[in-house]
C-alpha positions as CSV (number, residue, x, y, z in Angstrom):
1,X,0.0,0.0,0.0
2,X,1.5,2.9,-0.9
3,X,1.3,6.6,1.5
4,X,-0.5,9.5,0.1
5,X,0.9,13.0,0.7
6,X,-1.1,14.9,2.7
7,X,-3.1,18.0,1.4
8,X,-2.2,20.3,3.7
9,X,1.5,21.7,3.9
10,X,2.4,22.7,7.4
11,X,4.4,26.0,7.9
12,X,8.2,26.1,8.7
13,X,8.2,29.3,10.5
14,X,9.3,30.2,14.0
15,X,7.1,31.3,16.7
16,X,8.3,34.9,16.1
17,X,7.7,34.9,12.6
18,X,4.4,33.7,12.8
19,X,3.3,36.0,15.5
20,X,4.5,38.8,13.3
21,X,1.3,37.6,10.5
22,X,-1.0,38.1,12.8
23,X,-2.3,41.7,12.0
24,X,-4.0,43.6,15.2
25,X,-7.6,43.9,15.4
26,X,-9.6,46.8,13.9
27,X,-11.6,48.8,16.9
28,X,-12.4,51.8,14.9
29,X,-12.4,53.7,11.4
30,X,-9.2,55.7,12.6
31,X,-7.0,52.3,12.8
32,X,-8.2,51.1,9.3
33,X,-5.8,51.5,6.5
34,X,-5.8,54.9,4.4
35,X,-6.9,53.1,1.5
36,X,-10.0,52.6,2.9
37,X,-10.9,56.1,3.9
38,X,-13.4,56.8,0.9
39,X,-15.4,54.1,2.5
40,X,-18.7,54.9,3.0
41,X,-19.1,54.3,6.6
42,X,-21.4,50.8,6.8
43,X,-18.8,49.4,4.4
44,X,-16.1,50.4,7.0
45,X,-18.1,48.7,9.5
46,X,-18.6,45.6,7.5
47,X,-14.7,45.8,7.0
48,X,-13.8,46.0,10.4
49,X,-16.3,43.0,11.3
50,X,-15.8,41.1,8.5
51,X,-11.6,41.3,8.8
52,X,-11.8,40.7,12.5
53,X,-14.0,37.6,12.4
54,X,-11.6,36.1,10.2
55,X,-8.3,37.2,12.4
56,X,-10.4,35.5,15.4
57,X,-12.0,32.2,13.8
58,X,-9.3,31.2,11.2
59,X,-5.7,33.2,12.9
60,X,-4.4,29.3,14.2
61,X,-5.3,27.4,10.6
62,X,-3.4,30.1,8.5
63,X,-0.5,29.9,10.8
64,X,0.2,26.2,11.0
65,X,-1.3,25.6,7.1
66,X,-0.5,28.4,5.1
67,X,2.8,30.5,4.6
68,X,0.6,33.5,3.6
69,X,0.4,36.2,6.7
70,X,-3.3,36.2,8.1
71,X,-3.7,40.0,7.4
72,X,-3.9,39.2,3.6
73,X,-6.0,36.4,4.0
74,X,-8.3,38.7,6.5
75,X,-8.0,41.5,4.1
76,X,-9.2,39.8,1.3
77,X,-12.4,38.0,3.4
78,X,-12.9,41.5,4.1
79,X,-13.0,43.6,1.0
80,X,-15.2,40.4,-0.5
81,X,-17.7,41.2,2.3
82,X,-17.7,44.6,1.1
83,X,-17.9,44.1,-2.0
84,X,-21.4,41.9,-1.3
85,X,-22.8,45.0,-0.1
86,X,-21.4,47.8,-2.1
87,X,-20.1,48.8,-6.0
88,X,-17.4,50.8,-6.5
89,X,-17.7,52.9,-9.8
90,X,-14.7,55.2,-10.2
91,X,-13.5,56.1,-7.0
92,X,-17.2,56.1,-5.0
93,X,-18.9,53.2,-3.5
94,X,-22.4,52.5,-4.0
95,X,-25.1,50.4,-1.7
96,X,-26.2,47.7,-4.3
97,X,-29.5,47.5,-2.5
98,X,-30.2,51.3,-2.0
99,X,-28.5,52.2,-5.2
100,X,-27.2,55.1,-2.2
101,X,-23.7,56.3,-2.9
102,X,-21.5,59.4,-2.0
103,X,-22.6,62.7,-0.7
104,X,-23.1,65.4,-3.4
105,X,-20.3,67.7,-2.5
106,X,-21.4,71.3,-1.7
């Protein structure tokens, strides 16, 4: 009978390296990236929630499975999450439900 390889490749890296993927939590608009600022400010919230969920639940399984940091992997959940919810066009975000997008500037 002959062994099978498993699936999953476990990680090489050292405690310290590993701690250094784990990205801190989001508590507020002001500790989100820059990139992020033209949000509208559900979206944010959605980020925030969506990015930390996935820190919390999934932070272990990157780390011993995956080589990639969990602040990608979080990042990415996160902007998908977003993205359910909201279009960008150009540089504004739109509520695909409402069809509600940026304030008219004055």
């Amino acid at each position: 009978m002959t062994k099978t390889k498993s699936f999953v490749q476990h990680s090489n890296k050292s405690k310290d390296e590993t701690d250094q993927d784990i990205h801190p939590k989001f508590h507020g608009d002001q500790d989100l990236p820059s990139n992020l600022a033209g949000l509208p400010s559900r979206a944010k919230e959605i980020y925030r929630e969506a990015f930390n969920a996935t820190q919390d639940r999934f932070s272990d399984l990157f780390l011993k499975h995956t080589d990639e940091p969990t602040g990608k992997v979080a990042n990415r959940v996160a902007l998908r999450a977003v993205k359910r919810e909201f279009e960008q066009v150009g540089d504004d975000w739109y509520d695909r439900e409402t069809g509600e997008g940026p304030a008219p500037e004055i």
